[in-house]
C-alpha positions, 0 to 999 in steps of 0.5 A: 500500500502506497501513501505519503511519508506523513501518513504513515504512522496512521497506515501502519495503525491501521494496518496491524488493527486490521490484518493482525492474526490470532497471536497479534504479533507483528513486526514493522521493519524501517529503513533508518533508526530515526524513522524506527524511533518516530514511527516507535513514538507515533503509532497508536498506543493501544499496541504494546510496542517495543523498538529494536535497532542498533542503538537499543543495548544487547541485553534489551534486545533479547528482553524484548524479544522474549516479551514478544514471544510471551506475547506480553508486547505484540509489535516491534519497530526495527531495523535490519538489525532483526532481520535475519536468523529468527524464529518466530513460528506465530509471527501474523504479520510483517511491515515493511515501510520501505524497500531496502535500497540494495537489492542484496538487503 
């Protein structure tokens, strides 16, 4: 779905609101930690939502992800920092706010 850069908090929202599965869990992936951050502090709060890119401690990172598996947050905002090697078997939905610009990304 296509839409301007300011609406895209409001899409997402409503995106996950719509096409989340059972489980609830989705994973919104941004091109930037900025834009991870804004889109972090501007989706609807009624997700419990936690961010995860370079800038976000180890340590957080593998506590944040053992809440998403315990479903206690059910929307994480990152990087490619998570973009390969996990296992996420209920995962519902994927969110890709913008393409990669190289195409081996």
């Amino acid at each position: 779905m296509k839409c301007p850069p300011k609406s895209h908090c409001q899409m997402i929202s409503d995106i996950i609101t719509v096409y989340a599965g059972s489980n609830n869990k989705t994973i919104i992936f941004c091109p930037t930690k900025l834009m991870a951050n804004d889109i972090m502090k501007s989706i609807s709060t009624k997700f419990k939502k936690e961010l995860l890119h370079g800038d976000v401690p180890q340590k957080q990172r593998e506590i944040t992800m053992d809440l998403f598996r315990q479903t206690k947050i059910n929307v994480i905002i990152t990087t490619d920092v998570m973009a390969r090697g996990i296992d996420l078997p209920d995962l519902d939905l994927v969110i890709l706010v913008e393409p990669p610009n190289d195409v081996d990304s």
